[in-house]
N, C-alpha and C positions, 0 to 999 in steps of 0.2 A: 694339383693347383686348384685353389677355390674357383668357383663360377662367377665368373664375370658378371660384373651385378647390371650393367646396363643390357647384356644376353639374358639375365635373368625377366627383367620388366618387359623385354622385348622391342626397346628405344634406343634410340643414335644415341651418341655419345653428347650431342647438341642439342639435343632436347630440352623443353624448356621445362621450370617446374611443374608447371599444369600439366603436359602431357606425362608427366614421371607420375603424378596422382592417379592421372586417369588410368596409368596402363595398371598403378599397383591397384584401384581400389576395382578393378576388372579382375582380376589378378585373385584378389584377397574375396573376391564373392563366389569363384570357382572352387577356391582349396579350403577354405573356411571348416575347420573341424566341425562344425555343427551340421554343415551339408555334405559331408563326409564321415561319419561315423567310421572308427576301426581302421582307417585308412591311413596304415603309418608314413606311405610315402606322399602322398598329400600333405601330411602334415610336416614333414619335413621339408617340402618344398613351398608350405607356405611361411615357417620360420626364416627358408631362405630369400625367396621373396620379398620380407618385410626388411630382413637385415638390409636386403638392398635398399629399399625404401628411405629406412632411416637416415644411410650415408647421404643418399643421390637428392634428398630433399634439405638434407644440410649443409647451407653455402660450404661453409666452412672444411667439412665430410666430405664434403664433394672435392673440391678444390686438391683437398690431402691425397684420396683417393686418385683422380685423374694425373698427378703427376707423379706418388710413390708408389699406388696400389694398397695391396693388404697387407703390406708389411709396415706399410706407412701409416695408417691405421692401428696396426697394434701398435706401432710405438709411441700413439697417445692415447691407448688404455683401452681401447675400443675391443670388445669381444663378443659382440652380438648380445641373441637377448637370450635368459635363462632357460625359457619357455614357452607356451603359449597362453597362461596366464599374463605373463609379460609384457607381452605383444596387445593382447587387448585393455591391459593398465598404459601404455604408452601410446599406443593408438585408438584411443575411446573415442576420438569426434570420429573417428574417419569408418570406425562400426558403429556407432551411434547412426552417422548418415547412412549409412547402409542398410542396416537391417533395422532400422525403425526406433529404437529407444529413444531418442530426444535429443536434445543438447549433445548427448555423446560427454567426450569425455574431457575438454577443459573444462579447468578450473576455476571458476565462478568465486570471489570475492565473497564470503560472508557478510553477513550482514547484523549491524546491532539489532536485539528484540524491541520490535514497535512497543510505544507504551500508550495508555489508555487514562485520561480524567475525565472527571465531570462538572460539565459549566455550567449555573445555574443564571439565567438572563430572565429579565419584567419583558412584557409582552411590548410596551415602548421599545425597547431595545430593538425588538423584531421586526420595529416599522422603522428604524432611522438605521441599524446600524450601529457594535460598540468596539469598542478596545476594552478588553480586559485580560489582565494578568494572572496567571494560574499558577500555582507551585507545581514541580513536577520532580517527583522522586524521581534518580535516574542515577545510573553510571557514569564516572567520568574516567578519563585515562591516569594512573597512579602517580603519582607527583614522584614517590620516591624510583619507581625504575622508568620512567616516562614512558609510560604504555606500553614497556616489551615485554613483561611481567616475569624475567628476569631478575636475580640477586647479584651483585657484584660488578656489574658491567659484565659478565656473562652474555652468551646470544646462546638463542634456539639452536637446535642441533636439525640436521636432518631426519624424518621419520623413516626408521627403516621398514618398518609395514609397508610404505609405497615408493618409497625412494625418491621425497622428495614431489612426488607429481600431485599428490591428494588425493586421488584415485586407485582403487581399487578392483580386478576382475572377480568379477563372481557368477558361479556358473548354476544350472536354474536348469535342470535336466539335459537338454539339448540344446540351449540356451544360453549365451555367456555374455555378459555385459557389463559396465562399467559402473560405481558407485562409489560416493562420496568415501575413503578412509577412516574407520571408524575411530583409530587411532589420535590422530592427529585434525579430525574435522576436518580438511580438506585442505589445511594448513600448508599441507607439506614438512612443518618443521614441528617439534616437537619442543618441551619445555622440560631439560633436566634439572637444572638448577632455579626453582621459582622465587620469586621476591618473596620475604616472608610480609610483608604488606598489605597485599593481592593476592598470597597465595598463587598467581602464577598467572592469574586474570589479564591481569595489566592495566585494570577496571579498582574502583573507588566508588564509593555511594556517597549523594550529596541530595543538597535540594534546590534547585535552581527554578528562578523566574521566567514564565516564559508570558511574552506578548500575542494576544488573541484579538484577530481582525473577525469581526463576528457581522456576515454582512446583514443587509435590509432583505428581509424575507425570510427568514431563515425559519425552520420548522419545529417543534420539540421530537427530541430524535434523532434529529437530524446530527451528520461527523462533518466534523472539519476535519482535515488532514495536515499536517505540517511536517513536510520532508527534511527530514536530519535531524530529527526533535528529539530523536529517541534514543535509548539507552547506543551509546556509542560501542561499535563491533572489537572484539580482542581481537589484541594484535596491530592496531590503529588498521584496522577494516571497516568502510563506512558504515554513517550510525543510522538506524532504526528512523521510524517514524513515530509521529506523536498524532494520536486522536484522540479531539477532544469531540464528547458526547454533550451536546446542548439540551439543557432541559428548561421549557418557560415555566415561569409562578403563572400559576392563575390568576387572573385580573378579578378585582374585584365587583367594576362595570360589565366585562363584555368577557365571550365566549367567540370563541375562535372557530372556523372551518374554513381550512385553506387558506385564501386570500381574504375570507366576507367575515365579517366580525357581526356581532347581537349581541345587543343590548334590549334595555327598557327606557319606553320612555312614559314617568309617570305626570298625568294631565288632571288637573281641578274639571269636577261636572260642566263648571260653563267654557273653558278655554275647550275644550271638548268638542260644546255645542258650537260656541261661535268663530274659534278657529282665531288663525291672525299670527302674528311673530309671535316667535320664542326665543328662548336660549336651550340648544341641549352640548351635553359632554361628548366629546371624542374622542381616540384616543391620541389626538394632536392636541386639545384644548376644548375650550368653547367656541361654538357655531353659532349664527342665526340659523333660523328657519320659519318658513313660513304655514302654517297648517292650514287645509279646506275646514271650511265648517263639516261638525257633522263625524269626527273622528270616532270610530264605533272603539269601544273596546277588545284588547286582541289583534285590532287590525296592524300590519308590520307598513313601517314608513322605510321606504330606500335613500340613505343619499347615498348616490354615487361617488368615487375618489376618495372614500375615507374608512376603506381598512387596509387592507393589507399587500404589499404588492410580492413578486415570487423573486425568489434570490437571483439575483442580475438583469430585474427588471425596475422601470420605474412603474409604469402605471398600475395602480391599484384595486383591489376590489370594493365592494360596497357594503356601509354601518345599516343593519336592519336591524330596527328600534320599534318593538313591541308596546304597544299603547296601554297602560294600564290608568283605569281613567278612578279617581280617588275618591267617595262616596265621603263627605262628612260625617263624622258621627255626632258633633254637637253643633247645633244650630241657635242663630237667635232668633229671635221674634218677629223681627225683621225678615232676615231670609226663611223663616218662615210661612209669613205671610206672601211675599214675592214668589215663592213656588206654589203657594194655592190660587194664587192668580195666573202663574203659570200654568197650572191642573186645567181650570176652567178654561182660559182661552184654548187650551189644547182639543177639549172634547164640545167645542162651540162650532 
């Protein structure tokens, strides 16, 4: 008579799932082929083991088992597993948590390939804020087999490389772990009959419009990210992302750093000397301003609140405006005269 799989784990027959985990994944870190090397009846005792595992953690396995036993069991096809390759393709999360690999070994949803443009925005853009529209090469799911990439009204087959689970055991000297199917991608199911369309994709190329919220601050270089933008996953498996890379024009007033914007600002010899209102450029418009007499040339004026502020902020940095003070080259006789009186009162 086969071994009684709740003797086997070492738990009541009332035991609840959690403790059926606990006693197998105790269980499965003792007999573990790897920390057994050569040990044939370890390893048969960890096949038996897991067999137990599988039924006693499956309501359903369970339930058949607890009122027919093992004959009840095989009368719905159940024969344990073929191996111990087997074993760690059907149980990857549970040596995955175990002995350290990661994730272990469900099956994780693929995902469409992120895609990549590039947005070209005026330095204005960067202080308010835009909306713009990008073309974006991409995949879509194929009109004629709708996404299953499929011929005929055909479906996928099961992948016999994993049986359906997308996973893979592969052993790595002493080592044995789970990995994606290299067959099937992790699919599970495989494609015999492909749409001649898509060739089996399930996927179409197109160009589609997409809307770009491009906020105030934003940097050149800087990505945006927009989730589900991107080329859509085979199989109808979620789509990819879309980054778009912002790049600014150079202004032809002002020069950027970070948040502080520079400029110039050029001044006549006498508004120079005696100072007073003006008008200068921003990159909002035009400003007043009021100048000290006496403005040296070179020297940088600050206004505060008018460059730039940083993405998800309002307040801004500050316009420094280099003085460049403008030397006539043709004079009349007049201001000629008014600057040698100027000469003289100066060295009196």
């Amino acid at each position: 008579m086969p071994a009684d799989y709740y003797e086997l784990l070492g738990v009541e027959r009332t035991a609840s799932p959690q403790e059926i985990k606990k006693a197998y994944r105790k269980l499965a870190m003792e007999l573990h082929p790897d920390r057994n090397p050569g040990d044939a009846a370890a390893e048969e005792r960890f096949k038996a083991v897991s067999e137990a595992y599988e039924v006693l953690s499956n309501p359903e396995k369970r339930e058949t088992y607890d009122r027919f036993g093992h004959e009840g069991l095989k009368g719905q096809g159940f024969s344990g597993f073929s191996g111990v390759g087997d074993i760690f393709s059907h149980f990857g999360d549970i040596f995955g948590d175990i002995f350290g690999f990661g994730g272990g070994g469900r099956r994780r949803p693929q995902q469409g390939a992120d895609l990549r443009v590039d947005l070209v925005i005026s330095l204005e853009d960067c202080l308010h804020g835009v909306k713009k529209t990008v073309d974006v090469p991409h995949a879509i799911k194929c009109d004629s087999c709708k996404g299953k990439g499929t011929a005929d009204g055909s479906e996928p087959v099961t992948c016999d490389a994993c049986h359906g689970r997308g996973q893979v055991a592969v052993s790595r000297g002493f080592i044995s772990m789970t990995t994606t199917c290299p067959r099937c991608g992790g699919q599970g199911k495989v494609i015999k009959n492909p749409c001649k369309k898509c060739k089996g994709t399930g996927l179409t190329r197109q160009i589609s419009k997409v809307t770009v919220n491009v906020p105030a601050g934003i940097d050149n270089g800087m990505k945006l990210r927009l989730q589900g933008k991107g080329e859509e996953g085979p199989a109808n498996t979620p789509a990819g992302d879309l980054y778009v890379v912002v790049h600014v024009e150079e202004h032809p007033r002002f020069m950027r750093e970070g948040t502080e914007l520079l400029g110039e600002l050029k001044l006549d010899l006498v508004k120079a000397c005696l100072g007073g209102k003006i008008e200068v450029d921003t990159l909002d418009g035009k400003r007043d301003l009021t100048l000290k007499p006496g403005v040296q040339p070179g020297e940088l004026i600050e206004i505060p609140g008018e460059g730039l502020p940083e993405v998800g902020e309002t307040q801004r940095g500050r316009l420094h405006l280099r003085v460049q003070v403008e030397i006539p080259k043709k004079l009349t006789e007049k201001q000629i005269d008014l600057l040698h009186q100027f000469e003289e009162a100066s060295t009196t």
